[in-house]
Residue frames as a rotation matrix with the C-alpha (Angstrom) as fourth column:
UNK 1
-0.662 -0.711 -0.236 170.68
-0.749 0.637 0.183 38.30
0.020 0.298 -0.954 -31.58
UNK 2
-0.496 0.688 0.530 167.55
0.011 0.615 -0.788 36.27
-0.868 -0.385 -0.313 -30.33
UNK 3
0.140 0.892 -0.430 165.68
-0.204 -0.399 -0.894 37.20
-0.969 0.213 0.127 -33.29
UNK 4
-0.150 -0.327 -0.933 167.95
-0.966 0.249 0.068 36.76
0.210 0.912 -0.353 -35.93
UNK 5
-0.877 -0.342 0.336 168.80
-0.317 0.940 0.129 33.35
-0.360 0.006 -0.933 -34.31
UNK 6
-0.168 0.924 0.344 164.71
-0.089 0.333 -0.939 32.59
-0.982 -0.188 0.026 -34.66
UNK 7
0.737 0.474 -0.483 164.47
-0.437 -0.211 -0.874 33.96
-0.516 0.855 0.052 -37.80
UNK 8
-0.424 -0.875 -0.233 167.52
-0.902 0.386 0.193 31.68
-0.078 0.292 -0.953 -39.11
UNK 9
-0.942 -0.081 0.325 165.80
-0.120 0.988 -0.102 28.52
-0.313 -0.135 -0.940 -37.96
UNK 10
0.177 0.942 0.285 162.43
0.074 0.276 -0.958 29.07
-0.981 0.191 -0.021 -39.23
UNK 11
-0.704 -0.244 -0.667 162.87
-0.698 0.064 0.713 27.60
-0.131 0.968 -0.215 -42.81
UNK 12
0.357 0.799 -0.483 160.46
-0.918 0.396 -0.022 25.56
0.174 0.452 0.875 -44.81
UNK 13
-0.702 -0.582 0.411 161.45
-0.609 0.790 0.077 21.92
-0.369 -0.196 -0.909 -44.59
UNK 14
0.110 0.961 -0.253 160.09
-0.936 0.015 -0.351 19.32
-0.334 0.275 0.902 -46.57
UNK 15
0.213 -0.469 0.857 160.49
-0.318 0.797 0.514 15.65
-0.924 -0.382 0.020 -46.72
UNK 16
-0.802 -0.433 -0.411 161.77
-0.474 0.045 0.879 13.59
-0.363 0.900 -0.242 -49.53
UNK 17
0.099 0.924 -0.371 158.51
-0.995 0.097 -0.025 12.98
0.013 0.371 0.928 -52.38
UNK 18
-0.202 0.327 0.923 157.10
0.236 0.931 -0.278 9.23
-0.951 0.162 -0.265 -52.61
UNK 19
-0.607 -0.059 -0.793 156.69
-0.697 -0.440 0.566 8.87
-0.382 0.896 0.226 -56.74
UNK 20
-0.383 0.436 0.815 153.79
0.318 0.890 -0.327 7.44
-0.867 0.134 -0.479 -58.44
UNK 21
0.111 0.327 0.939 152.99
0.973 0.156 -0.170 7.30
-0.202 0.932 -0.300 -61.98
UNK 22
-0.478 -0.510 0.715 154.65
0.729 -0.684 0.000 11.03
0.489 0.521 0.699 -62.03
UNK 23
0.609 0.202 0.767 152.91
-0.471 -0.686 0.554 12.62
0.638 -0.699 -0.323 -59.10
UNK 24
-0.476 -0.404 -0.781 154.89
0.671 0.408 -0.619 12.99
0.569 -0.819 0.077 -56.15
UNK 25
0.684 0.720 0.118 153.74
0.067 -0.224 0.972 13.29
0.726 -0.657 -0.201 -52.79
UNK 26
-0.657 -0.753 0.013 155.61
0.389 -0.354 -0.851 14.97
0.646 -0.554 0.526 -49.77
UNK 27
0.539 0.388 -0.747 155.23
0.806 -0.494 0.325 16.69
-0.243 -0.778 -0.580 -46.68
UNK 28
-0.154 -0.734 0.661 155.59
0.755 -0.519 -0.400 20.16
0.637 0.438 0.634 -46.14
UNK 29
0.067 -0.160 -0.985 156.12
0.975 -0.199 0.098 22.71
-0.212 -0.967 0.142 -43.41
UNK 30
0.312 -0.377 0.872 156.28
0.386 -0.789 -0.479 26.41
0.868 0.486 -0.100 -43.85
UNK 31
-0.269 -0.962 -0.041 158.50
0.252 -0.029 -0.967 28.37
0.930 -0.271 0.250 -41.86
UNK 32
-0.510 0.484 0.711 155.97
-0.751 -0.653 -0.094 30.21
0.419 -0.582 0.697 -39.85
UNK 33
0.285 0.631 -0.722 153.85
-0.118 0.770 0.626 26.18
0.951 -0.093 0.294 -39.70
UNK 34
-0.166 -0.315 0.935 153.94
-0.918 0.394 -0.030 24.31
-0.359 -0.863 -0.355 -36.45
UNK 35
0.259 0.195 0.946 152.50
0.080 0.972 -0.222 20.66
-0.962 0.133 0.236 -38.15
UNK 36
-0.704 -0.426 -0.569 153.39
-0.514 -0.248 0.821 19.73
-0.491 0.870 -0.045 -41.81
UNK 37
0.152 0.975 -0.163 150.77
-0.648 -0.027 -0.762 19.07
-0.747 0.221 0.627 -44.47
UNK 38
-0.160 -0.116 0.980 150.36
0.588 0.787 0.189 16.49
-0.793 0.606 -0.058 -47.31
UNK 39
0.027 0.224 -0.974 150.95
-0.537 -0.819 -0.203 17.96
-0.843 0.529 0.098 -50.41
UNK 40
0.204 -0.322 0.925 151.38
0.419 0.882 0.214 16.61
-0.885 0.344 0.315 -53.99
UNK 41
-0.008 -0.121 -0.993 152.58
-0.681 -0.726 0.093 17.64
-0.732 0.677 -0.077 -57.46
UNK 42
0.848 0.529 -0.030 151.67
-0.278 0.396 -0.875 16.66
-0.451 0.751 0.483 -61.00
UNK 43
0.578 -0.816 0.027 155.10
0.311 0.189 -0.932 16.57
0.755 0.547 0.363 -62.28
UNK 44
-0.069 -0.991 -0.114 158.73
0.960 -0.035 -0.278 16.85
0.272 -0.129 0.954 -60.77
UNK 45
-0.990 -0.052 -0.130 158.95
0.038 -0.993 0.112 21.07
-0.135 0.106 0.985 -60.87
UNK 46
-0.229 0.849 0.477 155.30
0.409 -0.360 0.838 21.34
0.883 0.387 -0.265 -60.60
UNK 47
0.102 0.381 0.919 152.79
-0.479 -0.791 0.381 23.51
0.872 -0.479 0.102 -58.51
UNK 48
-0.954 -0.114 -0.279 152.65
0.079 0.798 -0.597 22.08
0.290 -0.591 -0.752 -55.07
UNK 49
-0.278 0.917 -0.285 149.02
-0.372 0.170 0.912 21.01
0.885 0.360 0.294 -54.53
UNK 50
-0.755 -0.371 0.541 147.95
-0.644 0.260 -0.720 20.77
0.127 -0.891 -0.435 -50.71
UNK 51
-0.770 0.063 -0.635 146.29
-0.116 0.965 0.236 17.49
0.628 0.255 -0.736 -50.10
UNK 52
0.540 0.693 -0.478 145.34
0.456 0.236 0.858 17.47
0.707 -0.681 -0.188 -46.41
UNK 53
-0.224 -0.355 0.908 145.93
-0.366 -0.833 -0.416 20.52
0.903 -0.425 0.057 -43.97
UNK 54
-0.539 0.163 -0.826 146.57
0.690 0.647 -0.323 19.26
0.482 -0.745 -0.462 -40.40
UNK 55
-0.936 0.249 -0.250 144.94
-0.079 -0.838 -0.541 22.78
-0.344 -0.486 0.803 -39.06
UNK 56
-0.371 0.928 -0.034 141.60
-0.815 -0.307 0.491 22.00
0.445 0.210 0.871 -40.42
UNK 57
-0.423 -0.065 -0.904 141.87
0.233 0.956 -0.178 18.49
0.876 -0.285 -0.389 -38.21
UNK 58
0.003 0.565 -0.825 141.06
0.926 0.309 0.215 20.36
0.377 -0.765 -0.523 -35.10
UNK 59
0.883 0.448 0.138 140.20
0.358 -0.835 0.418 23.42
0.303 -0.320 -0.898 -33.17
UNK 60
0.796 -0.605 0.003 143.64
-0.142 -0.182 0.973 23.66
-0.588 -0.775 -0.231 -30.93
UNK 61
0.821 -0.169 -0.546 145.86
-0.567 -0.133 -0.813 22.88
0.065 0.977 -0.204 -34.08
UNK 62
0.150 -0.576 0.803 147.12
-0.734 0.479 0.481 19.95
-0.662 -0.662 -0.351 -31.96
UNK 63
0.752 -0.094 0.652 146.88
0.206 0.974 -0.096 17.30
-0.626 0.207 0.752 -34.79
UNK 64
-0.183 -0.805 -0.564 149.39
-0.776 -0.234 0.586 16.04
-0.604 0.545 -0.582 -37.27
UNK 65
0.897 0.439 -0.052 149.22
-0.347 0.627 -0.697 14.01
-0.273 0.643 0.715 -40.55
UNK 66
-0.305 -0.943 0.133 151.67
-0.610 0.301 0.733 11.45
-0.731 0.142 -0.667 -41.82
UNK 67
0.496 0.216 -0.841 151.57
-0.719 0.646 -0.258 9.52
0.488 0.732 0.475 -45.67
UNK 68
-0.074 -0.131 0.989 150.98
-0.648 0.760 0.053 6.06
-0.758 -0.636 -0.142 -44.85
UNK 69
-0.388 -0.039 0.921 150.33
0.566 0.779 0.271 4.94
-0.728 0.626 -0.280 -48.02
UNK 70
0.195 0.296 -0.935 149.62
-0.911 -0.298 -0.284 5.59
-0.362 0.908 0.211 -52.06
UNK 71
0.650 0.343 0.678 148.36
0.312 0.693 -0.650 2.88
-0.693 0.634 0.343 -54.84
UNK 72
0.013 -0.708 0.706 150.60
0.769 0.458 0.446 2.25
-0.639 0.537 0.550 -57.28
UNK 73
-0.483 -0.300 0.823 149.15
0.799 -0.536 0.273 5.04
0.359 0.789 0.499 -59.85
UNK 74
-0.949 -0.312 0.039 148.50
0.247 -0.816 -0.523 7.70
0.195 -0.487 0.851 -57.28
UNK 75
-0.238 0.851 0.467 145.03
-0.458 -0.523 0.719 8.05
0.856 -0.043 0.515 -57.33
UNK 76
0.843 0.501 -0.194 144.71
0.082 0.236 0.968 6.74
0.531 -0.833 0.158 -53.38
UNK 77
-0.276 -0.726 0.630 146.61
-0.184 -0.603 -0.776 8.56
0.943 -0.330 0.033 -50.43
UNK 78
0.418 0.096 -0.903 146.30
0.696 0.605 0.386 6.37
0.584 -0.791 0.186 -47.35
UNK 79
-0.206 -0.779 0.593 146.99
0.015 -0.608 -0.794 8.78
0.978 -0.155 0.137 -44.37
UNK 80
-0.149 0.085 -0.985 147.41
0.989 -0.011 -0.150 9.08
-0.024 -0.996 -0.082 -40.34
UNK 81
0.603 0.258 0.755 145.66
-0.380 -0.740 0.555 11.65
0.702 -0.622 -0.348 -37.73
UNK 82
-0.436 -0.685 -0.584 147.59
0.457 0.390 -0.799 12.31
0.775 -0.616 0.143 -34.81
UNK 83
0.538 0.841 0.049 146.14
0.506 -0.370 0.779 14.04
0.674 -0.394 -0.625 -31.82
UNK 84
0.672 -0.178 0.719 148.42
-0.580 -0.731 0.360 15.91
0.461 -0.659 -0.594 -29.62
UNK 85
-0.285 -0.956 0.070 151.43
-0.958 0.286 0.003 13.92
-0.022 -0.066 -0.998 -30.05
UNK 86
0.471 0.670 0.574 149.72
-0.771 0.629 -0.101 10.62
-0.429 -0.395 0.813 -29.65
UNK 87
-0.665 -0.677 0.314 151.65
-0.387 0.673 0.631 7.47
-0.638 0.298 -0.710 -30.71
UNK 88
-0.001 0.858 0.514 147.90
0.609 0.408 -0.680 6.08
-0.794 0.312 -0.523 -31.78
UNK 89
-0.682 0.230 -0.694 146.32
-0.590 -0.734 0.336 7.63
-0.432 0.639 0.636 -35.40
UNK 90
0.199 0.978 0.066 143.60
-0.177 0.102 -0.979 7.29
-0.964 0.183 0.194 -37.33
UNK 91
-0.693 -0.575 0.435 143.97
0.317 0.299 0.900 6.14
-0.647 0.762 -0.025 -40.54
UNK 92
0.418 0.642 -0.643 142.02
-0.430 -0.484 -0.762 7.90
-0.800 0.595 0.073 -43.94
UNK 93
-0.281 -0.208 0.937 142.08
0.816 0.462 0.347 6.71
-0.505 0.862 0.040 -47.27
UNK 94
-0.002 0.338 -0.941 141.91
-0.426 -0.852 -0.305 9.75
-0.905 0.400 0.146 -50.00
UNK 95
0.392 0.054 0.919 140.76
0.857 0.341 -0.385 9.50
-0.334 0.939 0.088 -53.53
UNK 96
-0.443 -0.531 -0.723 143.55
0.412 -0.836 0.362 12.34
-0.796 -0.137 0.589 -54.84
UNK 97
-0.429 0.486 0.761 141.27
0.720 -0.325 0.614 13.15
0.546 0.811 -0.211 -58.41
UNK 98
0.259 0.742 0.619 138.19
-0.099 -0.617 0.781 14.46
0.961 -0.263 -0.086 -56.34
UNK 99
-0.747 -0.283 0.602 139.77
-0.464 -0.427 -0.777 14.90
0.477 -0.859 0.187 -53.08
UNK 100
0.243 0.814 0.528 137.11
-0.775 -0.164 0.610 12.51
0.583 -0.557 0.591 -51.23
UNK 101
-0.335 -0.399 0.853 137.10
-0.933 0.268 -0.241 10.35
-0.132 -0.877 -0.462 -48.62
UNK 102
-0.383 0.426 -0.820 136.29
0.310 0.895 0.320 6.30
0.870 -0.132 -0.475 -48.76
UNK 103
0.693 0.656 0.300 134.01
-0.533 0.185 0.826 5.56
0.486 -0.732 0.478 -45.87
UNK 104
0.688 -0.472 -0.551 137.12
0.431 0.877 -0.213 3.22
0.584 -0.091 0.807 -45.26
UNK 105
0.592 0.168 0.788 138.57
-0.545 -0.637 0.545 4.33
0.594 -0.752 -0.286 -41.62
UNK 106
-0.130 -0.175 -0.976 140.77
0.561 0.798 -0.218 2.61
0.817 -0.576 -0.005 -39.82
UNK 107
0.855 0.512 0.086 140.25
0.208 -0.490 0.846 3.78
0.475 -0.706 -0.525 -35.67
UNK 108
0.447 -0.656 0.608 142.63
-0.803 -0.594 -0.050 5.30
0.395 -0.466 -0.792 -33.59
UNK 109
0.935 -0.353 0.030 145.37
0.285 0.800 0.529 2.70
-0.211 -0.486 0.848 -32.87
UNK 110
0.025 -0.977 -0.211 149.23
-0.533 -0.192 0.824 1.43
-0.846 0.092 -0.525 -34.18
UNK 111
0.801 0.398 0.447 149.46
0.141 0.601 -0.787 1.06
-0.582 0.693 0.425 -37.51
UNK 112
-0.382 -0.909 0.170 152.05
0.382 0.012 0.924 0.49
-0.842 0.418 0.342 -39.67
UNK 113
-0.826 0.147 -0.544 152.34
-0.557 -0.358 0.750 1.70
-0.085 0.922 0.377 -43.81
UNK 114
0.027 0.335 0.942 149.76
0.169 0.927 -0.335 0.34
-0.985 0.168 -0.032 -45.73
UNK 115
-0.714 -0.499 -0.491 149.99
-0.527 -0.079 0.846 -1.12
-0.461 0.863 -0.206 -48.93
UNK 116
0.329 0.920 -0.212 147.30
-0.690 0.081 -0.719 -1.27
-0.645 0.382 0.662 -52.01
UNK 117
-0.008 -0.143 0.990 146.81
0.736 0.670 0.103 -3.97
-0.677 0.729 0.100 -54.32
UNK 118
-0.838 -0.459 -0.294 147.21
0.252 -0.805 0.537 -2.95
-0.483 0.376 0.791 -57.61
UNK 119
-0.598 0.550 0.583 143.88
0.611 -0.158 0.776 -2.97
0.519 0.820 -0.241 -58.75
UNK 120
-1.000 0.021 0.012 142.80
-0.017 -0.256 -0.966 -1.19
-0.017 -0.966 0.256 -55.48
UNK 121
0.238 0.883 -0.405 139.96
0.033 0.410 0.912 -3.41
0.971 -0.231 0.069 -54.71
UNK 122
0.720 -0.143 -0.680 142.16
0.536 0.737 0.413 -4.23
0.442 -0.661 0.607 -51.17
UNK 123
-0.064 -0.905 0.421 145.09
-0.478 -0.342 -0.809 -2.87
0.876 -0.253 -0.411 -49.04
UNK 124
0.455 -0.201 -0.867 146.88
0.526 0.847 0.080 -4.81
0.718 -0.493 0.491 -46.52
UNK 125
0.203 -0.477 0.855 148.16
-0.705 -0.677 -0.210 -2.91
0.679 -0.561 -0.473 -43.25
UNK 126
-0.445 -0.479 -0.756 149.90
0.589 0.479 -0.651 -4.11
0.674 -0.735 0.069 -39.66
UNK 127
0.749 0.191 0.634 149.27
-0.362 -0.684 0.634 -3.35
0.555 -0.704 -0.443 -36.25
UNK 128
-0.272 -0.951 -0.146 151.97
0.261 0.073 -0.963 -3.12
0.926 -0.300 0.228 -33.47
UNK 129
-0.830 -0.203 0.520 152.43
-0.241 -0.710 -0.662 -1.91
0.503 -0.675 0.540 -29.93
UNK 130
0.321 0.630 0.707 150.00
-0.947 0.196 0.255 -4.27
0.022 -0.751 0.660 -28.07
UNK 131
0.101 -0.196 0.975 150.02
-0.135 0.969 0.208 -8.16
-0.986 -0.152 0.072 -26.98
UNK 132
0.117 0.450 0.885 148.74
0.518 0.733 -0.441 -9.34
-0.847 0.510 -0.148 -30.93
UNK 133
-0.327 -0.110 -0.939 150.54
-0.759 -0.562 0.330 -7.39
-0.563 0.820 0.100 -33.72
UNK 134
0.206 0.736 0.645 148.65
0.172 0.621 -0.764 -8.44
-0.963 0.268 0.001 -36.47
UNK 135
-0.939 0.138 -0.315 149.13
-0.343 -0.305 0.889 -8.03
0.027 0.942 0.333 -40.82
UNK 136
-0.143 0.981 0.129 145.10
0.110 0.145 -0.983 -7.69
-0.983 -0.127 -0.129 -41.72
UNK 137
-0.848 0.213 0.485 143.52
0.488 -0.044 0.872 -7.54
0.208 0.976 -0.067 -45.25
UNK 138
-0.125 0.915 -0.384 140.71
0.107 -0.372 -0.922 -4.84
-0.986 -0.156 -0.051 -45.76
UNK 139
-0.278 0.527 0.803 138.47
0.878 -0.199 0.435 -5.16
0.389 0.826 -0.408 -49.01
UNK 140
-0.953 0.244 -0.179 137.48
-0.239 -0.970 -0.051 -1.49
-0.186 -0.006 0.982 -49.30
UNK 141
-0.496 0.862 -0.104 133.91
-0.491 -0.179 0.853 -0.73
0.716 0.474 0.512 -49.20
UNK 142
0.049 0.019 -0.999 133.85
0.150 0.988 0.026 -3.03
0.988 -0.151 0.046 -46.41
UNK 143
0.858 -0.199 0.473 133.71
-0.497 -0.557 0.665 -2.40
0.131 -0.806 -0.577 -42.58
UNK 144
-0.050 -0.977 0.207 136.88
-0.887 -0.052 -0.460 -2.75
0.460 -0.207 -0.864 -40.59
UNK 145
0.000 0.406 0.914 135.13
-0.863 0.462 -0.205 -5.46
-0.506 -0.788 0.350 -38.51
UNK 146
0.981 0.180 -0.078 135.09
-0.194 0.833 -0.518 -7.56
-0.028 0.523 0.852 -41.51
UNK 147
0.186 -0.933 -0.308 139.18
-0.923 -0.058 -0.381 -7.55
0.337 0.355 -0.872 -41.76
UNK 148
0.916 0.096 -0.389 140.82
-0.098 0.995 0.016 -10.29
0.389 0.023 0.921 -42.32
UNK 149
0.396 -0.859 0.325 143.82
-0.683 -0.039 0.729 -11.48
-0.614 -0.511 -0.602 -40.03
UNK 150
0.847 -0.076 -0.526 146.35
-0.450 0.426 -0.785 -12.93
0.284 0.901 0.327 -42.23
UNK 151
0.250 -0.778 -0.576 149.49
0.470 0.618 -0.630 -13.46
0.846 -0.113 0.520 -40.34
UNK 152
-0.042 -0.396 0.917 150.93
-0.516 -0.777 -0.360 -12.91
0.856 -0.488 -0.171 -36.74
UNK 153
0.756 0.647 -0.098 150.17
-0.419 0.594 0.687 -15.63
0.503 -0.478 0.720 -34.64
UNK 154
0.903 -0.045 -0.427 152.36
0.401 0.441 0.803 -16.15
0.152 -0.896 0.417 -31.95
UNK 155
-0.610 -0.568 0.552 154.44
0.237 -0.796 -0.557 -12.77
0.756 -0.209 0.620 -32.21
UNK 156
0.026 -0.052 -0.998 154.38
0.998 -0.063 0.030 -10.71
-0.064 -0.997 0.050 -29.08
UNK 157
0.786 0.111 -0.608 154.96
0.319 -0.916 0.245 -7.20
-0.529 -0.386 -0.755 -28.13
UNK 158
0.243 -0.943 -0.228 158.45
0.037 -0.226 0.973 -6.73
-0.969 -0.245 -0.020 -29.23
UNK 159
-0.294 0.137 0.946 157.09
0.488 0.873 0.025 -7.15
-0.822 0.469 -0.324 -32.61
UNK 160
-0.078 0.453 -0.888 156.51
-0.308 -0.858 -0.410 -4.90
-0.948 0.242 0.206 -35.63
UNK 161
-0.461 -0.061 0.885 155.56
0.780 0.448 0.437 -6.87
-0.423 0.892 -0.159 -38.76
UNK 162
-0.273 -0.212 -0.938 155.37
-0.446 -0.836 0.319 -4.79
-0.852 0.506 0.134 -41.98
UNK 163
-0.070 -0.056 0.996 153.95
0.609 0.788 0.087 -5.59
-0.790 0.613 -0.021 -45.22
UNK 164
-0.574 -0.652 -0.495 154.40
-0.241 -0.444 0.863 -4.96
-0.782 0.615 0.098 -48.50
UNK 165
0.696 0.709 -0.116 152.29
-0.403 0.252 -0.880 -5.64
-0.595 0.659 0.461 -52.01
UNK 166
-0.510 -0.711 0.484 154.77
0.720 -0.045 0.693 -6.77
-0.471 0.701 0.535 -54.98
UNK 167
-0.555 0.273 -0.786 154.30
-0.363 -0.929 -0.066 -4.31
-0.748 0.248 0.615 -57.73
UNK 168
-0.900 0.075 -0.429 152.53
-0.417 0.137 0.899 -6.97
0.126 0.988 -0.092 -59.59
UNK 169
-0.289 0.674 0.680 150.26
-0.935 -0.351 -0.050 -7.74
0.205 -0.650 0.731 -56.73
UNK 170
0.288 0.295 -0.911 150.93
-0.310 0.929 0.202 -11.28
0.906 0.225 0.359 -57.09
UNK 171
-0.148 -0.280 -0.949 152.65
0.711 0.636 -0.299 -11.52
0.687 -0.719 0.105 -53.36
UNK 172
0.750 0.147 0.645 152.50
-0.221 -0.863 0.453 -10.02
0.624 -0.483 -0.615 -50.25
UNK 173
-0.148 -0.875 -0.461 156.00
0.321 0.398 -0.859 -9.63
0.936 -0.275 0.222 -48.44
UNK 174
0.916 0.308 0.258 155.98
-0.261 -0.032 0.965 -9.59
0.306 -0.951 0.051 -44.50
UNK 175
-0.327 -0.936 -0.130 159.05
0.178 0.074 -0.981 -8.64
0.928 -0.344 0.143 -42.62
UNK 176
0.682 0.592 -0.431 159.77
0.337 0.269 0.902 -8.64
0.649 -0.760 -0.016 -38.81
């Protein structure tokens, strides 16, 4: 009875896709997985295409990956490293054509989504979960050290500002 019951609950599971310009991106799990991966597909009913495998992240197959962001016409796939449950992640930027990496890093911390301009020169992100949540601006190409702090000044802990691009990139929206 143990066994069936196991084999009952191990099903794929896979979250609902993020759509851009007709690729969608998703997580997925196979049944047998312990972490889910970043996948994407060219079309609705298309192949799934695996992005970024959390098992090639580390020896002990303790990390996990979460989509933190994607540029308007898909061709950049902002994502989080987790370590071994960690609340903190690392943050990667993917070009999804040729599968490389920007040099653009954010370090292990709390970060909220982030969100590209549309010409993706830029992408605005939050931090949370210390004294000084911040919304920052990073010009890609650029170290992190250079970010600009744009708003947050005299929030607190209790505090989790979020931002947003418009889809014409003429505002940025900032909830709390």
């Amino acid at each position: 009875l143990r066994t069936r019951l196991e084999d009952l609950i191990r099903i794929e599971r896979v979250s609902p896709p993020a759509a851009r310009q007709g690729r969608y991106f998703l997580l997925k799990r196979g049944a047998r997985e312990e972490q889910f991966a970043i996948f994407m597909r060219q079309s609705l009913n298309g192949v799934d295409q695996l992005l970024v495998d959390p098992k090639s992240l580390s020896k002990d197959h303790t990390s996990s990956v979460t989509i933190d962001g994607i540029s308007k016409d898909g061709s950049l796939l902002a994502y989080g490293i987790q370590q071994g449950g960690k609340d903190e992640r690392t943050m990667k930027v993917l070009q999804v054509d040729t599968r490389e990496h920007l040099r653009d890093e954010l370090p292990e911390g709390k970060w909220s989504d982030i969100s590209f301009t549309p010409d993706k020169k830029r992408f605005f992100y939050s931090t949370y979960g210390g004294k000084n949540p911040r919304v920052r601006e990073h010009i890609l190409g650029t170290p992190v050290s250079a970010d600009r702090e744009i708003f947050g000044q005299g929030y607190g802990e209790s505090h989790i500002p979020v931002c947003e691009v418009s889809h014409d990139g003429r505002f940025l929206l900032i909830t709390v």
